[in-house]
N, C-alpha and C positions, 0 to 999 in steps of 0.2 A: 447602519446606513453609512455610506462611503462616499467618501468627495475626495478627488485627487489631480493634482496637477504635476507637472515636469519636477515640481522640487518639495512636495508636502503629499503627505495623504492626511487627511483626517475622518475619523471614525464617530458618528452621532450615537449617543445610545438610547432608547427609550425612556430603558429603564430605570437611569440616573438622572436623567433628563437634561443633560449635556455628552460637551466633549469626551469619550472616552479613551481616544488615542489623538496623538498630533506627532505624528514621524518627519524628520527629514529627509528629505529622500540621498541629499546629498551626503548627509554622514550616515545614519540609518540610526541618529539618536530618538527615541521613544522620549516627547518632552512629558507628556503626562505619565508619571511614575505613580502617583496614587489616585484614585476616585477622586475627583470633584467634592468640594465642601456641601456643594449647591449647585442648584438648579442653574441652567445660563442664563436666565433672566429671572428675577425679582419684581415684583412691584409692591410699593407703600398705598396704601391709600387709607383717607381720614373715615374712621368709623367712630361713629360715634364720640366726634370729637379728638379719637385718639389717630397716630399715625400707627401704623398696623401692616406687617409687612402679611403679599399674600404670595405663597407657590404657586408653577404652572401645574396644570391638572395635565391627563395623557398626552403627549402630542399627538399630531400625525403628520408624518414625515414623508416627503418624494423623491427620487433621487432625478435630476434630472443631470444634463450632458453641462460639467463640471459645476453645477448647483445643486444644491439643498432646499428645498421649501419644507420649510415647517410653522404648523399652524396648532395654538393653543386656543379653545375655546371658553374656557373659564381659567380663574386665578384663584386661588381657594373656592370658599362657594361663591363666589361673583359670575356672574355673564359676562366677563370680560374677553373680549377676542383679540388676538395679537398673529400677525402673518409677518412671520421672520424668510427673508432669501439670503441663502449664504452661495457668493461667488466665489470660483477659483480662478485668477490670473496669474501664473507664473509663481511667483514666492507670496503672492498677495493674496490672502482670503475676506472678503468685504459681507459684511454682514448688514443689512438693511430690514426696519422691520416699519409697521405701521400697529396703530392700537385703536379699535374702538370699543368704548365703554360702553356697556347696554346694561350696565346696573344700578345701582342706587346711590352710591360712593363717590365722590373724589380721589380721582389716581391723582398722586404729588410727586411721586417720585420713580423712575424706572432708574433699576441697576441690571447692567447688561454691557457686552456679554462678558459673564464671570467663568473664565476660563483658568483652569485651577490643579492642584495634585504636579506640581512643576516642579521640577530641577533639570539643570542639562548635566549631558555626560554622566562619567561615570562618578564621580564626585560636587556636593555641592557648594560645598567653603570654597570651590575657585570660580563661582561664577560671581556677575556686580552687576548692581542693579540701576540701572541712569531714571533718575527720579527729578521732576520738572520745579521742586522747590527752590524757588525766586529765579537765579539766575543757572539752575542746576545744580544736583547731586552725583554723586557717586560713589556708592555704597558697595563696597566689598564683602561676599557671604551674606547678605541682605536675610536670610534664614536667620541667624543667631542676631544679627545688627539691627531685623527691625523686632526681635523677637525674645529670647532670654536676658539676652547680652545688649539689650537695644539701651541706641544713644538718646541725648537728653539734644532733640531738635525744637526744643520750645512747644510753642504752640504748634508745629507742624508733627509732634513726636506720632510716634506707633505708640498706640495705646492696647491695652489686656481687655479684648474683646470677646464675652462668652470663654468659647475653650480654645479660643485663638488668639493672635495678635492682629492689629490691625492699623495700616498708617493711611488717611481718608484728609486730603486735602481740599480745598475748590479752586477751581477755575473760574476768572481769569485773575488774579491777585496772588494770591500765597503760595498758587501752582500760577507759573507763567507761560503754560505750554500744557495743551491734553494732549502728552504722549510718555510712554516709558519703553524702555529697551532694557532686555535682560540676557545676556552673552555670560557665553566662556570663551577658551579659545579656539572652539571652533564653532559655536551653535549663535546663533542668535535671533530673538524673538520680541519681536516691536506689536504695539495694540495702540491705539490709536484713535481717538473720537472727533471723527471729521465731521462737522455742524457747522457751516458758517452761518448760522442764526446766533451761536455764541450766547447761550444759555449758561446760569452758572451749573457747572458741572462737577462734581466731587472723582477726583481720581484716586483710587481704591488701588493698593499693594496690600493684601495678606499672607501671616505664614503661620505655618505651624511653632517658628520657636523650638522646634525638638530636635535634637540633632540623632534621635532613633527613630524619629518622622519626619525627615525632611521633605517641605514642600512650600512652593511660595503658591499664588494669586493673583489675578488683576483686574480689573472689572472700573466701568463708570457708571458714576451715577448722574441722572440728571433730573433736574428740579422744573418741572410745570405740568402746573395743576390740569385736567381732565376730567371735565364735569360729565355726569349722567349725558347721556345720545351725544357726547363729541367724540370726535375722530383725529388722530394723532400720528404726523411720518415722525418716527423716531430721531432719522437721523440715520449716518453712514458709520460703520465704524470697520475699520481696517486691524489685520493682523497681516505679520510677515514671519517666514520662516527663512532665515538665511543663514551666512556663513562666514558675515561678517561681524566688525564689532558695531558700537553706541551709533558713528559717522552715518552707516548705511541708513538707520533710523531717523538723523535728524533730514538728512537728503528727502524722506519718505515724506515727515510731516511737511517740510518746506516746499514740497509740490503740492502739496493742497494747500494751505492756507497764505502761501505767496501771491498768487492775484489778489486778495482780498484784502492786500499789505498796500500802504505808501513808503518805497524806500527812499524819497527823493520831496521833503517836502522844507527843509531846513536852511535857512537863511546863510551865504556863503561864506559868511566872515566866522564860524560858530567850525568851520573845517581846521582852523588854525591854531583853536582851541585844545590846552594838551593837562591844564591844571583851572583850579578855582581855591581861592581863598575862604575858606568853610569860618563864618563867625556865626556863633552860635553863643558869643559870649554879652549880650548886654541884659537879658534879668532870668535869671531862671532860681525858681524854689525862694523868689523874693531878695534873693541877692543881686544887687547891682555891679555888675564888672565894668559897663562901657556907657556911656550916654550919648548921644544922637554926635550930639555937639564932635564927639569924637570919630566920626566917621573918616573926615580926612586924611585923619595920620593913619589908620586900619587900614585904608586905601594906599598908601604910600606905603607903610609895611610890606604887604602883599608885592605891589609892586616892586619894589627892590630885589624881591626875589623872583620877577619878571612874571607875575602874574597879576593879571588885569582883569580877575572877573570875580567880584566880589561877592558871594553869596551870605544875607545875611535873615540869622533868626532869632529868635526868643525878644522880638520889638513890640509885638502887641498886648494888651492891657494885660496885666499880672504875669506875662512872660512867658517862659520855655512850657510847655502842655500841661495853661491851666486856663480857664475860663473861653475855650475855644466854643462856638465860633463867632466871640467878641475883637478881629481882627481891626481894629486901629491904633494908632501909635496909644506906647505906656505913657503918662503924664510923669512921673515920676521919670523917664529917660528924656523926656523934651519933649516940644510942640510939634504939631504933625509939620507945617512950615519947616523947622529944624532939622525932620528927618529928610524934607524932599530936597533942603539946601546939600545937605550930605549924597543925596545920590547925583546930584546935580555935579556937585563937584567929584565925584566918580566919574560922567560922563564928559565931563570938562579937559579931562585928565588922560583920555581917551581909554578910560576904562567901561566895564556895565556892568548891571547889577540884576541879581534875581531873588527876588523876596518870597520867603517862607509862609504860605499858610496848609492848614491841617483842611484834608477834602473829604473827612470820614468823621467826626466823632461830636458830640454836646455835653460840656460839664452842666454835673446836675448842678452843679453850685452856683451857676450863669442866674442872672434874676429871669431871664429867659426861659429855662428851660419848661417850666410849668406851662406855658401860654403858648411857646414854640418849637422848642423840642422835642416833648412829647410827641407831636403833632408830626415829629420829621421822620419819628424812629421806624426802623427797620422792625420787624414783629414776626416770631413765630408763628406754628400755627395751635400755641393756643391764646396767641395775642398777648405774650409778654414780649418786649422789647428786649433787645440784646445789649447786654453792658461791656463793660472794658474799662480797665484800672491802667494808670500810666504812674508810677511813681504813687504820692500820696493822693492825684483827682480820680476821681471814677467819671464817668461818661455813658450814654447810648451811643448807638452808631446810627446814623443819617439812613436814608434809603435814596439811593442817587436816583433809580426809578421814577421817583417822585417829583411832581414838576415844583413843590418847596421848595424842598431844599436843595435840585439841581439848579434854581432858577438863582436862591440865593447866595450859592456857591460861584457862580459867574460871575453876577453882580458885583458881588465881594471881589474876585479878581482881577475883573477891568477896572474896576474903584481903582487898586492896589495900582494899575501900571499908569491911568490916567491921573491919579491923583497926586502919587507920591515920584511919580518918575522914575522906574524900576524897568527896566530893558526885557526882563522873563520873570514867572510865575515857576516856583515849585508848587508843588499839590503832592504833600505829607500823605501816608499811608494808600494812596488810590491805586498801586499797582504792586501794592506790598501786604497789607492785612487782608482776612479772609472774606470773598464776598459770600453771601446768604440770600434763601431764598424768603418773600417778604409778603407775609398772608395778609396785609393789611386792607381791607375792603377800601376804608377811604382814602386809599393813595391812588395816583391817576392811571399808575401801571396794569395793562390790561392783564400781565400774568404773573406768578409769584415768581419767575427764574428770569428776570429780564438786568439783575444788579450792572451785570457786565453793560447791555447796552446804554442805561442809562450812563457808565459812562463817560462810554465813545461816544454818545449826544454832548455832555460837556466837552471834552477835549477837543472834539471839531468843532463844535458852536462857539469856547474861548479863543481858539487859533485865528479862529476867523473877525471874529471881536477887536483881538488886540494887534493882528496884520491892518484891519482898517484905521486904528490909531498910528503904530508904528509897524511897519512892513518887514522889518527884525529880530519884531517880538517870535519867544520860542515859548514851550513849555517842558519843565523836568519837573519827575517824578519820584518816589522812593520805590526801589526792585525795578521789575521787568513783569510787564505783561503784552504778550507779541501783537495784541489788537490794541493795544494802547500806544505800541512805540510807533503805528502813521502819524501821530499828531504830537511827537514831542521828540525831546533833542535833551540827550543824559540820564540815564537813568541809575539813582544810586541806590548799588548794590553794596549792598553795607555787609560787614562781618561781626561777628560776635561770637557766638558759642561754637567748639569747635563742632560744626556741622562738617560731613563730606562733602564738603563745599568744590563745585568744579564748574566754576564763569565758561570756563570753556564751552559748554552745552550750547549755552543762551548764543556766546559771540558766534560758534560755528553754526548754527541754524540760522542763525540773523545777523551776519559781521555788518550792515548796515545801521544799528541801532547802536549808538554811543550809550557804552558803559560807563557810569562815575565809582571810581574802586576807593574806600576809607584806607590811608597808611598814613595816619598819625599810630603814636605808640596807645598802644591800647592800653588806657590809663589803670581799666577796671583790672588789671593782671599784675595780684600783687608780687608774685613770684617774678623776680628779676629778668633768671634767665628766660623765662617762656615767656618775657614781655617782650627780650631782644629776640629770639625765635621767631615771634608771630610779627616783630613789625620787618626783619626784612623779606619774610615770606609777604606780606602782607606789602610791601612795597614791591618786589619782583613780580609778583604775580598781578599787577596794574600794569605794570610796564610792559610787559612779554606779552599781553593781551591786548598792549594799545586803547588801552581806557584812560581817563580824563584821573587825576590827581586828586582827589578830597584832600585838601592839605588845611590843616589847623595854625596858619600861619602865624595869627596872635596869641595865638594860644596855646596849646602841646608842646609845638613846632619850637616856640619861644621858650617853655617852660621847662625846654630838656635841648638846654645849648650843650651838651657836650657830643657824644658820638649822633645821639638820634639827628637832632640841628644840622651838623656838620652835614652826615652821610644825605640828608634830605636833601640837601642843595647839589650834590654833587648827583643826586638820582634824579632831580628835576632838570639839571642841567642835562642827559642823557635824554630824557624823555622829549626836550625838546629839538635836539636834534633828532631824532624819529617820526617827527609829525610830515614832516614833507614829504619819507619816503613811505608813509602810510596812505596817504591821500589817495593814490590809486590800486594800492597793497589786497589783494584776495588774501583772507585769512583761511588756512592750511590744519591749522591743531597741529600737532605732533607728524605731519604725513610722511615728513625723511627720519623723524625717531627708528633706528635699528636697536632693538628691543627695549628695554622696559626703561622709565625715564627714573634715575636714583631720585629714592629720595630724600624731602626736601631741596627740590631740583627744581628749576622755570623751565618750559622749551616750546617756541613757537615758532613755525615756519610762514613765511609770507613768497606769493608768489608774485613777482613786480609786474608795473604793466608793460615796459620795455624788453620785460624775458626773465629778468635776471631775477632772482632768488636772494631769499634772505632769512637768516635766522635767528631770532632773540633768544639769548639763555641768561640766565643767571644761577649764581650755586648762593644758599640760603645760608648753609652749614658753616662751620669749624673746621671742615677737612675738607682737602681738594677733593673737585668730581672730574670723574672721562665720562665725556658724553660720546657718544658712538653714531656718526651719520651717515645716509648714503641717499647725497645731491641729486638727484637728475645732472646729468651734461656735467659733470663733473670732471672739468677742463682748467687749467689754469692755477694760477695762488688766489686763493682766499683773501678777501682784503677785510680786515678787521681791525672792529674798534673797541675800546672799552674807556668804563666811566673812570678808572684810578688803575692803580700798579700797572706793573710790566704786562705784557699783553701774553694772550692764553695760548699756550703752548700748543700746537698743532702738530698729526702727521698722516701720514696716508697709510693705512693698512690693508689690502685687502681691496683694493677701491670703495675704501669709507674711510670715513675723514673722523681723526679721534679731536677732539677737544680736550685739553684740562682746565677746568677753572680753579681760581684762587677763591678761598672762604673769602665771601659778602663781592663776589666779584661778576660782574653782569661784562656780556659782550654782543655786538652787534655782527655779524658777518653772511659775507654779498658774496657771489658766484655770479 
């Protein structure tokens, strides 16, 4: 069975019970190279207490005039019915299905559609795979990377799945985005789960791992339950066949889920904002570094290095992520009084303040937890609750769903700005750890996939809380998740393991949602040089992307007065000359890059709102870079700036414009 538009044909088969071919019409590359693993759909459902995946049985398929209908009557032996339409629009295939149950089981879970046996072109190690992990990925030969050769991405890794590998995230948290794109240089192919009901959703990349089997996978899953005689719309889900790269992709998702978006909800003084003074130093692991009483000078610190917005954590009882969610001041750092004198005099000073609490987790060790924790926890479905270690405390995790602990999570919040006098609210983990789907009968949630909504019900229910207090109250976050960033201003995307780490993704689907980048020196790297490596990678690539400064100004910042110290001041003094010509700046990615960016290399293009153009680089390296461009309107001299030495050698070749930079050298330049 045959479905074909202007730039795709795709081929159903019966008898594998998916896609068989997916050609492009414009290259006449074949993206399905092997058999499907599996069926295009899956379903879970709880038998007999266990969760139990079932296959579709025969189809029967129609072809109509550029559609697909196909309709499955049972799922293993179940009565289950499922009516899948697959549309063709141009490079766009949309697959829409509905499900009713007429058996005896609970459906939990559908994976779908698992479209699969992939590589493009004629070789696979040159294709990369853009993966929605926190603020984005980019993984090169994603075959062997998420598969024999696969990286150590934490808790998000590819793990040895049966006789595959497989790397299985959820939406909306740990993946900040249901969508992926997978290009070479000339094919590329986006899948996509449009649901603006915003269920958590598991986004699914498999591969074979075999470099004599090459083949990736993609498929979602989504979590809500399906009782006997209910009836179920799936949901919409998009693929695209093009011939572009990752860009064309995020363009794609960013038409569907942009109405559904607030880009414009943020208080105007918060535009000017370009660093924050990251204290995370007054009690963690029972060590005392700072006490209340000291707030003042922390403040004044900061300040001298002209940053006025102090964010501070590890204040509440037993400190940095222990006894959470016991949020009020530690007695042992001073009286809650003492610490509201200290924010006071932040605000006196014409600085503010945004204080730290955790919107995810409950130490067993709380005297609480037995009588209310329990009570909060998120639960599988065989009703064990979900744990999580930080250090030396263990914890469950909340269920935001739940009108407990979402209700006592706000409370806690407004307490925080109304009490202590604190300008904004961070909320630790809420758009960074994974959400889950949450079987628990007596929580008030009427479905088990509802984590995400419950909570976009926090985020606008506090916003709105703390504007009736103070009308410039904000909320930040830790990572990025795109239905979280209507209701909040920063979201830090923090670094750690080398992941294929590409902010890029997040900024170019969303350059409305302020990023917070960590470039203190990353303490945990004991190897010298890979420490000065990653921090000025790790500072360049804040800058170039126009995100806010995590700077550890009493701390790191202080504790490495020789180059790091120095070169910090000198990169925040840069940074803030850029804030002005950002305010109305369209973020570009790479779009005048003439071929491939060296690397350890920065390169961002901004297009002004007056016309004029602008480019941010930096070289990370020990050895000069040419960077190779070609401007639009590419008229005139270049007017360029940079943070230290002689300025970067420029000439015209070709009608492109070469750059050199000097090692640890950033530049700004207008057209």
């Amino acid at each position: 069975m045959k479905l074909e538009t202007s730039a795709f044909c795709a081929r159903f088969s019966t008898e594998t019970n998916n896609f068989a071919s997916l050609v492009n019409l414009a290259t006449g590359d074949e993206y399905i190279k092997r058999p499907a693993r599996t069926t295009l759909v899956e379903l879970y459902a709880l038998v007999n207490g266990e969760k139990t995946k079932l296959l579709p049985g025969a189809p029967h398929v129609t072809e109509g005039e550029g559609t697909l209908s196909i309709t499955y009557e049972t799922f293993g032996d179940k009565p289950i019915r499922m009516d899948l339409l697959c549309t063709g629009r141009e490079e766009q295939l949309s697959i829409t299905a509905t499900l009713e149950n007429h058996s005896d089981v609970d459906v939990v879970e559908i994976l779908m559609p698992y479209i699969g046996g992939m590589y493009l072109g004629d070789d696979y190690a040159d294709d990369n795979l853009i993966y929605p992990h926190h603020a984005g990925e980019k993984t090169k030969n994603p075959v062997l990377g998420y598969g024999k050769n696969k990286k150590d991405f934490w808790r998000a890794s590819s793990v040895a799945f049966e006789d595959i590998y497989r790397r299985e995230i959820n939406y909306c948290g740990l993946a900040s985005m249901s969508w992926m794109y997978y290009y070479d240089a000339e094919n590329g192919f986006y899948i996509g789960s449009h649901d603006p009901r915003f269920p958590v959703t598991g986004v699914l990349a498999d591969t074979s791992g075999d470099p004599q089997n090459p083949w990736m996978a993609f498929a979602f899953r989504k979590h809500h339950r399906i009782r006997p005689g209910q009836k179920y719309d799936v949901g919409e889900y998009v693929l695209a066949i093009t011939t572009k790269d990752w860009h064309e992709g995020a363009k794609i998702y960013r038409a569907y889920i942009a109405p559904h978006l607030d880009f414009d909800h943020n208080p105007p003084f918060l535009e000017d904002e370009y660093a924050l003074n990251q204290c995370y130093n007054f009690k963690r692991v029972g060590n005392i570094e700072h006490r209340f009483r000291d707030i003042p000078a922390m403040y004044d610190e900061g300040a001298a290095w002209g940053v006025r917005h102090m964010f501070i954590a590890s204040w509440n009882r037993t400190g940095f992520d222990s006894y959470y969610p016991e949020y009020y001041p530690d007695m042992e750092l001073g009286s809650a009084m003492e610490f509201r004198r200290g924010l006071e005099y932040v605000r006196q000073q014409g600085g503010f303040s945004t204080l730290y609490i955790n919107a995810r987790i409950f130490d067993v060790e709380s005297d609480f937890h037995k009588t209310v924790g329990e009570a909060m926890a998120i639960r599988n479905e065989k009703g064990e609750p979900y744990r999580e270690t930080y250090g030396p405390a263990h914890f469950t995790v909340n269920c935001p769903s739940d009108k407990l602990w979402r209700e006592y999570l706000l409370d806690t919040a407004e307490f925080c700005v109304k009490a202590y006098g604190c300008d904004g609210i961070y909320l630790d983990q809420l758009a960074s750890a994974e959400p889950f789907a949450c079987y628990c009968e007596e929580h008030s949630h009427e479905n088990i996939g509802e984590f995400n909504n419950g909570y976009r019900y926090v985020l606008k229910e506090l916003l709105k809380r703390l504007r009736d207090y103070n009308p410039n109250a904000y909320i930040m976050t830790e990572n990025c998740g795109d239905i979280y960033g209507s209701y909040t201003w920063g979201n830090l995307t923090w670094n750690g393991a080398e992941y294929d780490e590409h902010y890029n993704v997040f900024k170019y689907t969303f350059p409305e949602f302020v990023q917070v980048n960590m470039v203190n020196p990353r303490g945990w790297e004991q190897d010298e040089e890979k420490q000065k490596k990653w921090f000025y990678r790790d500072m360049h690539r804040a800058i170039a992307l126009g995100s806010v400064l995590w700077m550890g100004i009493t701390t790191r910042l202080q504790q490495n007065a020789g180059e790091y110290h120095e070169y910090s001041r000198k990169a925040l003094e840069f940074r803030r000359e850029l804030q002005p010509l950002l305010h109305s700046a369209r973020f570009l990615d790479d779009a005048w890059l003439d071929g491939q960016l060296p690397e350890h290399c920065q390169l961002t293009c901004w297009q002004r709102e007056e016309g004029r153009q602008m480019v941010l680089a930096a070289n990370d390296s020990d050895e000069p870079v040419t960077l190779r461009l070609a401007l639009p309107n590419m008229d005139g001299t270049p007017q360029i700036a940079c943070v230290e030495g002689p300025l970067p050698k420029t000439q015209l070749c070709e009608n492109r414009l070469l750059v050199t930079l000097l090692p640890g050298q950033m530049m700004r330049l207008t057209l």
